[in-house]
ZADO-1210 file (C-alpha; in nm, 4 decimals, padded with zeros to 6 digits):
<atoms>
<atom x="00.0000" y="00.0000" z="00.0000" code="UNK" pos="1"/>
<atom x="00.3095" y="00.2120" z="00.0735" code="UNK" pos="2"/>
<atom x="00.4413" y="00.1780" z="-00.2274" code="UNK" pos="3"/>
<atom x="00.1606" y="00.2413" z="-00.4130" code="UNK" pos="4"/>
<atom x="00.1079" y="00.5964" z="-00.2503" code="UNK" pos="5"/>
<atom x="00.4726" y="00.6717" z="-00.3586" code="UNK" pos="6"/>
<atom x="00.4412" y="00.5446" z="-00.6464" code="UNK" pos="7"/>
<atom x="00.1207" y="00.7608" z="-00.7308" code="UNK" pos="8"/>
<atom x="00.3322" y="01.0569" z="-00.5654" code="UNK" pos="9"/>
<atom x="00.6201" y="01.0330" z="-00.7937" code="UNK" pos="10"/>
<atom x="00.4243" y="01.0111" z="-01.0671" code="UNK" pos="11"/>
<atom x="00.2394" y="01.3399" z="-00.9775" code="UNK" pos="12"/>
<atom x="00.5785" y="01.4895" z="-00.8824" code="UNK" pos="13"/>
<atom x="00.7555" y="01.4426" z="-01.1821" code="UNK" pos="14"/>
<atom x="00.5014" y="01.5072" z="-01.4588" code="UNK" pos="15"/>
<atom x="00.2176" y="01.7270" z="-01.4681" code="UNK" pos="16"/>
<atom x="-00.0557" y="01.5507" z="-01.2651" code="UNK" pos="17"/>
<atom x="-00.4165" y="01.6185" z="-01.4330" code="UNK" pos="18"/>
<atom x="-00.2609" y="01.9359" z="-01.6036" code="UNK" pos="19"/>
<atom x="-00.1759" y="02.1061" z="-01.2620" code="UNK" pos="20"/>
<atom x="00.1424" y="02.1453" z="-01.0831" code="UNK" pos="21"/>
<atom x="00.2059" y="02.0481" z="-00.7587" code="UNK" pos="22"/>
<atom x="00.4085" y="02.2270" z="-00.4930" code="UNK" pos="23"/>
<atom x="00.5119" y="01.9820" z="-00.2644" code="UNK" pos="24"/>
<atom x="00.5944" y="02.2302" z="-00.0044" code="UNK" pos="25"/>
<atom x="00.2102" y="02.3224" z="00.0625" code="UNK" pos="26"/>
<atom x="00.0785" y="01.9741" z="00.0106" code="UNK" pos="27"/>
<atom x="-00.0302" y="01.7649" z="00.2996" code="UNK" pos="28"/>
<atom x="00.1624" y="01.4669" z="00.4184" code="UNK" pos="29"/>
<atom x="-00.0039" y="01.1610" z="00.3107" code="UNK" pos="30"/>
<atom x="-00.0838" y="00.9646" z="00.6370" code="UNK" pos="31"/>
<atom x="-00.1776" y="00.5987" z="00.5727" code="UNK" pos="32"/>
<atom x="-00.3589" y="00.4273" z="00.8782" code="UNK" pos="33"/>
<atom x="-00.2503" y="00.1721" z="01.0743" code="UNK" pos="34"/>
<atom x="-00.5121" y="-00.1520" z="01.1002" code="UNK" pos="35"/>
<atom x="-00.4703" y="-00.2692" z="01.4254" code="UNK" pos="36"/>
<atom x="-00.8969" y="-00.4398" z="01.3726" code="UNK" pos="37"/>
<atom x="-00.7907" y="-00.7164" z="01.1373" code="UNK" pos="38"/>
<atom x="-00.5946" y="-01.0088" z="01.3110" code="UNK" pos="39"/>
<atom x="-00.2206" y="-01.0735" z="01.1928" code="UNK" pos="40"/>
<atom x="-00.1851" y="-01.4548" z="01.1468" code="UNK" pos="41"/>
<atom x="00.1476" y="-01.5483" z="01.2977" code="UNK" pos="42"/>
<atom x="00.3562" y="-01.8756" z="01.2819" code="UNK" pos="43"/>
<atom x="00.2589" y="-01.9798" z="01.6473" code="UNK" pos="44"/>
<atom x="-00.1136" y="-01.9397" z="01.5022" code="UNK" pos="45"/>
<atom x="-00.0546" y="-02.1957" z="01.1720" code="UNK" pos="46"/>
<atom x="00.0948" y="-02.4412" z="01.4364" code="UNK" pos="47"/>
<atom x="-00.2333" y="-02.4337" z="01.6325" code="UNK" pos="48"/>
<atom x="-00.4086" y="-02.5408" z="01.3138" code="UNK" pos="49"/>
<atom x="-00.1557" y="-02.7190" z="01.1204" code="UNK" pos="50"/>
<atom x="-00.0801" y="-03.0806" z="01.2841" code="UNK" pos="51"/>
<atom x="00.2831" y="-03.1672" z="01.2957" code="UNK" pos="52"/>
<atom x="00.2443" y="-03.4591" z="01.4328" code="UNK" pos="53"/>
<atom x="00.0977" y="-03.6676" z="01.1116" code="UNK" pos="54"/>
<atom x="00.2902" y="-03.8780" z="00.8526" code="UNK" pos="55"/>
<atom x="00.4408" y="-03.7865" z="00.5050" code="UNK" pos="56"/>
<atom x="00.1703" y="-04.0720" z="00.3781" code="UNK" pos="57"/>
<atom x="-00.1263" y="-03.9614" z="00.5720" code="UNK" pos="58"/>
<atom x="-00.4183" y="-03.9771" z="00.3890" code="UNK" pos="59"/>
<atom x="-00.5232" y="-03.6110" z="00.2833" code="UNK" pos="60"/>
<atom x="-00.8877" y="-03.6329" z="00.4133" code="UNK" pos="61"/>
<atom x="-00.7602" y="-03.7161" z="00.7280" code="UNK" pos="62"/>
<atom x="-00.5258" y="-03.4477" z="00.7445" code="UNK" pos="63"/>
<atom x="-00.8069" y="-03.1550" z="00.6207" code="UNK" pos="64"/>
<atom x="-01.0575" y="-03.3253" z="00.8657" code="UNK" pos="65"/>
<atom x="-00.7549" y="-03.2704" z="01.1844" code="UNK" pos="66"/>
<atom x="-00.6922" y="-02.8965" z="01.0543" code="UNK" pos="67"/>
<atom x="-01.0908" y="-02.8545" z="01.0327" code="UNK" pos="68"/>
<atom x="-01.1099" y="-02.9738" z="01.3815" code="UNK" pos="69"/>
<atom x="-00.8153" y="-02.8022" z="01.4973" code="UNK" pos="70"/>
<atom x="-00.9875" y="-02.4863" z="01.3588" code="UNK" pos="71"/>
<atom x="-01.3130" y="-02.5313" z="01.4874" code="UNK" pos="72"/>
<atom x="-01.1846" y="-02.6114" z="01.8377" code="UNK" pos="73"/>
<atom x="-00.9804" y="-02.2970" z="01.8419" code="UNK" pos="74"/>
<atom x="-01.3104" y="-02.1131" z="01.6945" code="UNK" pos="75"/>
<atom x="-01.5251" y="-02.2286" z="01.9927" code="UNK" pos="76"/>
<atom x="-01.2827" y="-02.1945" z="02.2648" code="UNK" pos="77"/>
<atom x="-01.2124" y="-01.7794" z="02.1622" code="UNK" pos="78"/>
<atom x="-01.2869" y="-01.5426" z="02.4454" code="UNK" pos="79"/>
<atom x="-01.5544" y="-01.4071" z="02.1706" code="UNK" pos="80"/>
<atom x="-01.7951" y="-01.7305" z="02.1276" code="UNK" pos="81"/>
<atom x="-01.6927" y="-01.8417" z="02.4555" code="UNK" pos="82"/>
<atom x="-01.8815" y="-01.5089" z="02.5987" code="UNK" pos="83"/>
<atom x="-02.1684" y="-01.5585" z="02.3575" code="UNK" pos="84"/>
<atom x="-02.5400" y="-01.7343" z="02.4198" code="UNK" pos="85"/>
<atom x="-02.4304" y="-02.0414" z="02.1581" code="UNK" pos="86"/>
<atom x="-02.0984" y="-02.0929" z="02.4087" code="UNK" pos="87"/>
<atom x="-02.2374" y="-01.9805" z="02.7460" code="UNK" pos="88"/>
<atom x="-02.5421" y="-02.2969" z="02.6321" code="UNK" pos="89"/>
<atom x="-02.2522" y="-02.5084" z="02.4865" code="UNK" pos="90"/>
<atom x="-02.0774" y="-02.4528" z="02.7992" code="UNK" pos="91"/>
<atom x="-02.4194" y="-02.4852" z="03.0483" code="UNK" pos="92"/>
<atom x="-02.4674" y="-02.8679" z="02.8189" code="UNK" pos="93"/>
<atom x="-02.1487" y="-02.9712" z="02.9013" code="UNK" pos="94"/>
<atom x="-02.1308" y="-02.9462" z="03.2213" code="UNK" pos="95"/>
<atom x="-02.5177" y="-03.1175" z="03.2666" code="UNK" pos="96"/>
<atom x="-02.3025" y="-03.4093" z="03.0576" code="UNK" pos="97"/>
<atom x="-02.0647" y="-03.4697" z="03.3982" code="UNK" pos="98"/>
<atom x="-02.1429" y="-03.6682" z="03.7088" code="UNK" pos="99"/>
<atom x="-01.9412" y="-03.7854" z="04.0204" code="UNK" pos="100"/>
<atom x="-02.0269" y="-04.0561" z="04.2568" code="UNK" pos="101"/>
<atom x="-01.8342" y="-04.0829" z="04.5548" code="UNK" pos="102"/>
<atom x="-01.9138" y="-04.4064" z="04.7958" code="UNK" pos="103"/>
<atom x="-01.7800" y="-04.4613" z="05.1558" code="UNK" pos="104"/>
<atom x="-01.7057" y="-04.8102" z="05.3018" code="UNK" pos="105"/>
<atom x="-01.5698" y="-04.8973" z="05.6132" code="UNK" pos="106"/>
<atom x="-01.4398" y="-04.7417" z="05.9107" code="UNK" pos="107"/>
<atom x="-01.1737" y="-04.6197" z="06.1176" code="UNK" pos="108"/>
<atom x="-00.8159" y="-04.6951" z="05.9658" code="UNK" pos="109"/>
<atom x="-00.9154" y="-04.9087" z="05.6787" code="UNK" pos="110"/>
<atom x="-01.2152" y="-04.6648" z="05.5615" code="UNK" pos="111"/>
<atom x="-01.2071" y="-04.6316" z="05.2034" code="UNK" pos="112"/>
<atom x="-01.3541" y="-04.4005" z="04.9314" code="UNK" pos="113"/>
<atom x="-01.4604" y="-04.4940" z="04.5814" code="UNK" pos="114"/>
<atom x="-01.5321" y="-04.2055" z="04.3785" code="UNK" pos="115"/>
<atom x="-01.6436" y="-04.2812" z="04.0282" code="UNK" pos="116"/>
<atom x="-01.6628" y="-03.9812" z="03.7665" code="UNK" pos="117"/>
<atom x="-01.8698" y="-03.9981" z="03.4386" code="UNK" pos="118"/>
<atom x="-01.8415" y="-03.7602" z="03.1563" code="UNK" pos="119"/>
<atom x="-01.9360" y="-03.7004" z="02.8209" code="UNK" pos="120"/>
<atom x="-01.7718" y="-03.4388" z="02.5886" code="UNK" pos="121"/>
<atom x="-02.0587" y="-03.3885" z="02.3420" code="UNK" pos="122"/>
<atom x="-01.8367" y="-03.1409" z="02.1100" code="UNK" pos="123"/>
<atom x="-01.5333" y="-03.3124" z="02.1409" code="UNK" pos="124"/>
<atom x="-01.6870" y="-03.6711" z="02.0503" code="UNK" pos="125"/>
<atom x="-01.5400" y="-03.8447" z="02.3932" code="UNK" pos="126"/>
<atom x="-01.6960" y="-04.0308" z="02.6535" code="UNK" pos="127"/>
<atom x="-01.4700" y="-04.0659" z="02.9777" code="UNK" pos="128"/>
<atom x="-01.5155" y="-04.2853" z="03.2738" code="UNK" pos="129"/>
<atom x="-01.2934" y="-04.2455" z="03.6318" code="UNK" pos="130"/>
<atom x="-01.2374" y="-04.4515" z="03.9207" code="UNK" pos="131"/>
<atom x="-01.0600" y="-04.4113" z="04.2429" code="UNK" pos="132"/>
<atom x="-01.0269" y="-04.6027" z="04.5073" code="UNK" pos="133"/>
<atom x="-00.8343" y="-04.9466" z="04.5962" code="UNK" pos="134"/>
<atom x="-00.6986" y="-04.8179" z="04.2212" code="UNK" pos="135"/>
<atom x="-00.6710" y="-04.5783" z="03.9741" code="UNK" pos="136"/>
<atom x="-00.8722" y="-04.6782" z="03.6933" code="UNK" pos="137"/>
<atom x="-00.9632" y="-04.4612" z="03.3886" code="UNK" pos="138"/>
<atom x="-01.1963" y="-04.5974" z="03.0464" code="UNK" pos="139"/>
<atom x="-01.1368" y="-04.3143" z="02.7609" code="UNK" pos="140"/>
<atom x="-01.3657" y="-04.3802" z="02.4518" code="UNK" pos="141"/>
<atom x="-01.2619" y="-04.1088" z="02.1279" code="UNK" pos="142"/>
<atom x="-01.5746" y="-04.1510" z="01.8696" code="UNK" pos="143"/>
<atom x="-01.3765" y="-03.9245" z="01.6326" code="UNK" pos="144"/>
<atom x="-01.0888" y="-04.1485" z="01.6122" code="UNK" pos="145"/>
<atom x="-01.2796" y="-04.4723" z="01.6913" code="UNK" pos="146"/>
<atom x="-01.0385" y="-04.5613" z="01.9721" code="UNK" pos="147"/>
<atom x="-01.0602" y="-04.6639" z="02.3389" code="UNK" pos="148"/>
<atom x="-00.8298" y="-04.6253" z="02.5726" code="UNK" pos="149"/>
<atom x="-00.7679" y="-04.8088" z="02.9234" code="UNK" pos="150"/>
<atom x="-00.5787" y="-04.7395" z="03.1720" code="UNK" pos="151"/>
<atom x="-00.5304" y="-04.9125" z="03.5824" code="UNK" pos="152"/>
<atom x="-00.2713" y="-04.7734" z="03.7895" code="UNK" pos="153"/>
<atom x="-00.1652" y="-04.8924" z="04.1337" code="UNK" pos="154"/>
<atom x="00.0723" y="-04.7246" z="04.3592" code="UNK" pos="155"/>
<atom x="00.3736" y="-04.9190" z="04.4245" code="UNK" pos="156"/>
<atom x="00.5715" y="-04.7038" z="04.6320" code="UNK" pos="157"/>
<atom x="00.4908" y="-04.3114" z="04.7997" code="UNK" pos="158"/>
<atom x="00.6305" y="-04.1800" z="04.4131" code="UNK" pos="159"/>
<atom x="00.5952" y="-04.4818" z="04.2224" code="UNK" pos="160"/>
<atom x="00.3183" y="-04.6288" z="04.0173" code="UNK" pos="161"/>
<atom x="00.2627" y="-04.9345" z="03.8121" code="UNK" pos="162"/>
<atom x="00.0670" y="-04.8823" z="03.4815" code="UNK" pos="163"/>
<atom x="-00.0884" y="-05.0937" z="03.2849" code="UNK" pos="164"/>
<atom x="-00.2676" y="-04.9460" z="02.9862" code="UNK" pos="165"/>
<atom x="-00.5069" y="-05.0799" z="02.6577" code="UNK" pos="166"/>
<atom x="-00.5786" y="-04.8758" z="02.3155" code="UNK" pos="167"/>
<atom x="-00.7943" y="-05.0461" z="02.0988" code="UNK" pos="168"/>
<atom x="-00.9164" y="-04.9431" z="01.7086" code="UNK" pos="169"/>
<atom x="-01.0619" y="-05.1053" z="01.5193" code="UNK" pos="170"/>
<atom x="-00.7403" y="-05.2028" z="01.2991" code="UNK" pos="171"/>
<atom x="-00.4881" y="-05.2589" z="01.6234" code="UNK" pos="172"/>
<atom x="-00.5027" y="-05.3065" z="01.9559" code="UNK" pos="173"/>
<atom x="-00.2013" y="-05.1907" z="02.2347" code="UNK" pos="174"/>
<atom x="-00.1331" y="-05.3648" z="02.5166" code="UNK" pos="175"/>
<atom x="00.1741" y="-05.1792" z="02.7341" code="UNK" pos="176"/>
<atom x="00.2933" y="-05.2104" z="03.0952" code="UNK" pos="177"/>
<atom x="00.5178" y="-04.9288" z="03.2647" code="UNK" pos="178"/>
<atom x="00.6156" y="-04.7937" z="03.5659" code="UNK" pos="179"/>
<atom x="00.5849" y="-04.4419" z="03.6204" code="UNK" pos="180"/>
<atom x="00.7150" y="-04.1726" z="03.9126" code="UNK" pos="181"/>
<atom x="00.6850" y="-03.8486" z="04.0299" code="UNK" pos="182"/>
<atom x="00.9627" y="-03.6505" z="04.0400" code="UNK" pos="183"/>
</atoms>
C-alpha cells in the first residue's frame, strides 16, 4: 500500500498531474492508517491449526478433517464465542453431561472411598469414565478417532506407580505395561 502511494506521488511529482502542478511544499503529508482491527496470522497461530504430528503418507482427508477440527476447536474456545449465548449454552450442556459418585465403606483406619466420575464431551466426541479407590482406573472412549483407551494404575511405592494401559481401534489393539514416578 506504501508503495503504491509513492508510487502515485512520484508520478504526480515528476510530470504534470491532471494538467496542474504540484508544490510539494504546501501539500499535505499523506498519512496511511494503521489496522490494528484485522488479526495478523502469525507462525505460532498456523501451528495451532496445522498438525505436525501426522505422517508424510497420511491420507489427505484425514489431514483436512484434523486442521478442520483443529480450527473449529480454536473457533469455539475464543474469548468471543466463549462469551456468547451459543458458548455460554454449549458450555451450560457440558457441564449437565458430567457426574461424580463418591461411595464410603468402612471405618476407622481401613475406611475407604470410591469415587467414580462420568463424563461425556458432546463437542469433542469423547466419553470418559474415572475410578478411584483401591486403584486408579480410567476408560477413555474417542468416537472421532474410533479408539478406546484403558488405563489401571496402582501405587507401588509413595512416588511410584505401576501402569498398565489398553488402546484399541478397530485395525490394532495396544497392550503396554510401565512404571511411572513423580519426580
Amino acid at each position: 500500500m506504501r508503495i503504491f502511494a509513492s508510487l502515485i506521488l512520484l508520478i504526480c511529482v515528476s510530470g504534470n498531474c491532471w494538467a496542474k502542478r504540484i508544490d510539494i511544499r504546501t501539500t499535505k503529508r499523506l498519512v496511511i492508517p494503521v489496522d490494528n482491527v484485522t488479526p495478523k496470522i502469525t507462525s505460532k497461530d498456523v501451528e495451532k491449526l496445522v498438525p505436525t504430528d501426522m505422517a508424510r503418507v497420511s491420507n489427505s482427508g484425514n489431514i483436512m478433517t484434523r486442521i478442520a477440527d483443529r480450527g473449529f476447536n480454536l473457533w469455539f474456545n475464543s474469548s468471543a464465542v466463549k462469551n456468547s449465548a451459543l458458548g455460554r449454552a454449549a458450555d451450560k450442556t457440558q457441564e449437565k453431561l458430567k457426574t461424580d459418585v463418591v461411595i464410603e465403606e468402612g471405618q476407622g483406619s481401613s475406611k475407604t472411598k470410591h469415587k467414580f466420575s462420568f463424563r461425556v464431551e458432546a463437542f469433542q466426541a469423547l466419553a470418559k469414565i474415572e475410578y478411584s479407590g483401591w486403584m486408579k482406573a480410567a476408560v477413555n472412549y474417542d468416537a472421532k478417532a474410533s479408539q478406546t483407551n484403558i488405563q489401571v494404575s496402582e501405587k507401588l511405592f509413595a512416588d511410584k506407580d505401576l501402569v498398565v494401559s489398553h488402546r484399541a481401534t478397530s485395525k490394532e489393539a495396544l497392550s503396554m505395561v510401565g512404571l511411572g514416578w513423580q519426580f
